[in-house]
ZADO-1210 file (C-alpha; in nm, 4 decimals, padded with zeros to 6 digits):
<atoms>
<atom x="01.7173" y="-00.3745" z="00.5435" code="UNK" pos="1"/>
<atom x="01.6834" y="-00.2596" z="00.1809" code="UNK" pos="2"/>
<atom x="01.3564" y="-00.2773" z="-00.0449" code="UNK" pos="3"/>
<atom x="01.5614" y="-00.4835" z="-00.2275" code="UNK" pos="4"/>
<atom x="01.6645" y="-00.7320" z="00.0224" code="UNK" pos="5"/>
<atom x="01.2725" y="-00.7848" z="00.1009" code="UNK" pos="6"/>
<atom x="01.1870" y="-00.8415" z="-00.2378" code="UNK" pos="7"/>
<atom x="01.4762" y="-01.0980" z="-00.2484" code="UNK" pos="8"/>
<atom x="01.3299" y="-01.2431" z="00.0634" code="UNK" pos="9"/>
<atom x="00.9775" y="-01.2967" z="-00.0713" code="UNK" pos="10"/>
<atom x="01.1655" y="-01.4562" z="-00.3855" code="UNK" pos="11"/>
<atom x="01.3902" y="-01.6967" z="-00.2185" code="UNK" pos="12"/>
<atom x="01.0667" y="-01.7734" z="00.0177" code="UNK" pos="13"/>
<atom x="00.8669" y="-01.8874" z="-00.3055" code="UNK" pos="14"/>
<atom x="01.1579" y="-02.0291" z="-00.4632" code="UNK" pos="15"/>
<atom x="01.1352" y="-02.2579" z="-00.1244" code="UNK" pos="16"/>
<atom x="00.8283" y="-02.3622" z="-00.1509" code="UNK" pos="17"/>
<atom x="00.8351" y="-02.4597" z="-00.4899" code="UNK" pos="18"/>
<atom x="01.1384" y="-02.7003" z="-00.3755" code="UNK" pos="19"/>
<atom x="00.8153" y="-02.9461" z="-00.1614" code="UNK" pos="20"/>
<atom x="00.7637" y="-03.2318" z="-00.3309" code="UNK" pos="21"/>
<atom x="00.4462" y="-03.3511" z="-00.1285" code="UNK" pos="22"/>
<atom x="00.2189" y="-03.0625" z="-00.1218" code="UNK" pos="23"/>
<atom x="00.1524" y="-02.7785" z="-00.3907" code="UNK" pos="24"/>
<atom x="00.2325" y="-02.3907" z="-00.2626" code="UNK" pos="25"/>
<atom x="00.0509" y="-02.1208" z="-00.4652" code="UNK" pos="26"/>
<atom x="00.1684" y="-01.7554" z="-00.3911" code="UNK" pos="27"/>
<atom x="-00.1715" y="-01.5538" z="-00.3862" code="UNK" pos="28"/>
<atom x="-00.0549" y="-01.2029" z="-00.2910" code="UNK" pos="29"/>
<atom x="00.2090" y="-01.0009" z="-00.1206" code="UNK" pos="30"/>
<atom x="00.0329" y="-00.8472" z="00.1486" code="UNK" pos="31"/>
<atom x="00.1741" y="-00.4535" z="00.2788" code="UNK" pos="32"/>
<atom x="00.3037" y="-00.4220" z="00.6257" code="UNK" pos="33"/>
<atom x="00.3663" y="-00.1294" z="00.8295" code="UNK" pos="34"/>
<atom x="00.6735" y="-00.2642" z="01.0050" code="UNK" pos="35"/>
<atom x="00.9497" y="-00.1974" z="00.6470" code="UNK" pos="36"/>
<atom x="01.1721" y="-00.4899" z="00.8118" code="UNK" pos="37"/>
<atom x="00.8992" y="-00.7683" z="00.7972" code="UNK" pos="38"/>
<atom x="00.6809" y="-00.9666" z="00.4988" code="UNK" pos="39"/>
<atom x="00.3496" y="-01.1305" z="00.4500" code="UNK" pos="40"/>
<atom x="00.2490" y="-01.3466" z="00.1606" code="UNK" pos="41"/>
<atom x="-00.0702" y="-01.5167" z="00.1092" code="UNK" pos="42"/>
<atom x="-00.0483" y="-01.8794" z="00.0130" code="UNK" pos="43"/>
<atom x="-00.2707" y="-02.1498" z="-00.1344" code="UNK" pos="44"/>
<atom x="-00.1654" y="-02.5255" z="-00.0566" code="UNK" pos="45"/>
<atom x="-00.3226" y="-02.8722" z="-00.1904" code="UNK" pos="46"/>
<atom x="-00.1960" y="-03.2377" z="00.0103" code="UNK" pos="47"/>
<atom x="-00.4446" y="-03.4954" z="00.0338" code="UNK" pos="48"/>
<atom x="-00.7580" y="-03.4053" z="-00.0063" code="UNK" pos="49"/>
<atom x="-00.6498" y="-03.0752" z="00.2717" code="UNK" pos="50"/>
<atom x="-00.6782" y="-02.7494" z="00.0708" code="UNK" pos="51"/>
<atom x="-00.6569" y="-02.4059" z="00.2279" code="UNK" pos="52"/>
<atom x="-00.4743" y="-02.0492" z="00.2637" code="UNK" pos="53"/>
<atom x="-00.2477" y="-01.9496" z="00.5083" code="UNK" pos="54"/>
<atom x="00.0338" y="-01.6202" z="00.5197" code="UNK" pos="55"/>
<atom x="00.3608" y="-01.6797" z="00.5929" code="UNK" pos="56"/>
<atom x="00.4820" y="-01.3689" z="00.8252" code="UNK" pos="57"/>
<atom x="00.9022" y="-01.3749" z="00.7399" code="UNK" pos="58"/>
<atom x="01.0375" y="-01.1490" z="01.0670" code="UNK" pos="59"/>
<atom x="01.4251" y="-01.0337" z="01.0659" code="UNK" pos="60"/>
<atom x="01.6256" y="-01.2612" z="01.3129" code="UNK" pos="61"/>
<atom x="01.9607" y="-01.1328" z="01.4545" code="UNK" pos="62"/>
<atom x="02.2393" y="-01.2825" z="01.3931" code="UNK" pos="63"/>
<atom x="02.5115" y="-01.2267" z="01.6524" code="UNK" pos="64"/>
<atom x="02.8164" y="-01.2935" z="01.4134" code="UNK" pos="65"/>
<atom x="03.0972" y="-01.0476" z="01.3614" code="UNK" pos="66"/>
<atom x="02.9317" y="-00.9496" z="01.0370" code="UNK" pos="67"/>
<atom x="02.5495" y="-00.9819" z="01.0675" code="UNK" pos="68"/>
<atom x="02.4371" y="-01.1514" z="00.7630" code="UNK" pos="69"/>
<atom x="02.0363" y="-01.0758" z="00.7530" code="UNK" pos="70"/>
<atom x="01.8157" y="-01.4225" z="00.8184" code="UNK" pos="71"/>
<atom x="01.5010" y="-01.4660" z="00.8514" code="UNK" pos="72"/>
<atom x="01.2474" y="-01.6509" z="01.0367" code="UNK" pos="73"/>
<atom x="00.9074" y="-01.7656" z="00.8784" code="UNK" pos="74"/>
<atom x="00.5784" y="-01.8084" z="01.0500" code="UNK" pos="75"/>
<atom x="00.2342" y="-01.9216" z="00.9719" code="UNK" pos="76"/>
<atom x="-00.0880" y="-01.7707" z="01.0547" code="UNK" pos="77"/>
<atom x="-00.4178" y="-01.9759" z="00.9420" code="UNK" pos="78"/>
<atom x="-00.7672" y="-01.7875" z="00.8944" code="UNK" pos="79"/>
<atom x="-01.0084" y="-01.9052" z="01.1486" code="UNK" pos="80"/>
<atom x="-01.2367" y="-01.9102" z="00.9253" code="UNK" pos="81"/>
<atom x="-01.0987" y="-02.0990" z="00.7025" code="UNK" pos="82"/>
<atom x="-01.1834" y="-02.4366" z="00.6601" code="UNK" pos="83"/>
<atom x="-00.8645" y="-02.5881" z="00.7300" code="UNK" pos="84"/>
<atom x="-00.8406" y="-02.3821" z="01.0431" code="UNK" pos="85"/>
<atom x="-00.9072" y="-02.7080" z="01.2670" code="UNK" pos="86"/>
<atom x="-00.6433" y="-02.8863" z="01.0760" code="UNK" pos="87"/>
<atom x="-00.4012" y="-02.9395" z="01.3325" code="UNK" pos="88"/>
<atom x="-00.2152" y="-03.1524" z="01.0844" code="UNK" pos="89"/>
<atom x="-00.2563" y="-02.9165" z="00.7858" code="UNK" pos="90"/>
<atom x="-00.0812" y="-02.6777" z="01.0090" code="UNK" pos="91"/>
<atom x="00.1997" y="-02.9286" z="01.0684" code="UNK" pos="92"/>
<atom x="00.2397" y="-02.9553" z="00.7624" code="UNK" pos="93"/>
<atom x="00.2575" y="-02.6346" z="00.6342" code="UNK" pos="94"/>
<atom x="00.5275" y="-02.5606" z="00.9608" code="UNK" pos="95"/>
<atom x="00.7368" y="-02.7980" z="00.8613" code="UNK" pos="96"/>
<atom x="00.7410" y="-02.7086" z="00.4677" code="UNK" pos="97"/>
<atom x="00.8837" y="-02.3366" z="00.6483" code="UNK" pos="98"/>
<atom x="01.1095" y="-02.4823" z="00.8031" code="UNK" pos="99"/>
<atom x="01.2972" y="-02.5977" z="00.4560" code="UNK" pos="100"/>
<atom x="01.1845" y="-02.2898" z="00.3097" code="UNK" pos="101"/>
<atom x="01.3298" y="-02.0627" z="00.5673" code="UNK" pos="102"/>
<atom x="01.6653" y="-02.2422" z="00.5581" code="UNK" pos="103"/>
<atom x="01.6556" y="-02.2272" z="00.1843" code="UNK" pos="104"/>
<atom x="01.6227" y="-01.8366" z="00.2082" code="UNK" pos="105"/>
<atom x="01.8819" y="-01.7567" z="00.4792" code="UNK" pos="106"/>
<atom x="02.0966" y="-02.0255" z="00.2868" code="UNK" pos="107"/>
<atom x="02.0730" y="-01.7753" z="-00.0042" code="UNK" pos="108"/>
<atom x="01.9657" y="-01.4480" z="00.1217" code="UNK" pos="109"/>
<atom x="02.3337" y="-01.3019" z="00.1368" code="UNK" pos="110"/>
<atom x="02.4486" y="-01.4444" z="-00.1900" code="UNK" pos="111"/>
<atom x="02.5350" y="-01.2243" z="-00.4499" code="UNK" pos="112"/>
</atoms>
């Protein structure tokens, strides 16, 4: 996968998130990886009094077509720390916002 392609990722990805209605996504930083294929981004969110950070971890998923179109599958990973951490819902939450934001960015990903 290109530079390019990543950087397209991590903009469809925000472009996503800004899509939920019920909660409010901040991007805080693009965090480097070692593996060139994945992402991390740091995250803000606000819903209902539940405020925290989380990174969303976007790792190449294969697609077994006869042209293999590149997708991507989003995780989250919560601080433990953090004071949300115990926030089983806040993580439900946020899961289920990646779940629209993921197929937002494979929806797009191989548009030109």
């Amino acid at each position: 996968m290109t530079a390019d392609k990543k950087q397209q990722a991590i903009k469809l990805l925000k472009q996503g998130l800004e899509t939920i209605q019920d909660r409010a996504y901040t991007e805080i930083a693009e965090i480097p990886t070692e593996n060139q294929e994945d992402f991390q981004v740091k995250y803000s969110f606000v819903h209902d009094g539940l405020e925290g950070i989380f990174t969303v971890v976007g790792k190449p998923a294969s697609d077994e077509g006869e042209e293999p179109a590149i997708r991507f599958t989003l995780l989250s990973e919560f601080a433990a720390d953090s004071l949300h951490y115990e926030s089983a819902m806040a993580k439900k939450q946020v899961d289920h916002d990646l779940i629209s934001a993921e197929s937002y960015l494979n929806e797009h990903i191989n548009q030109d």
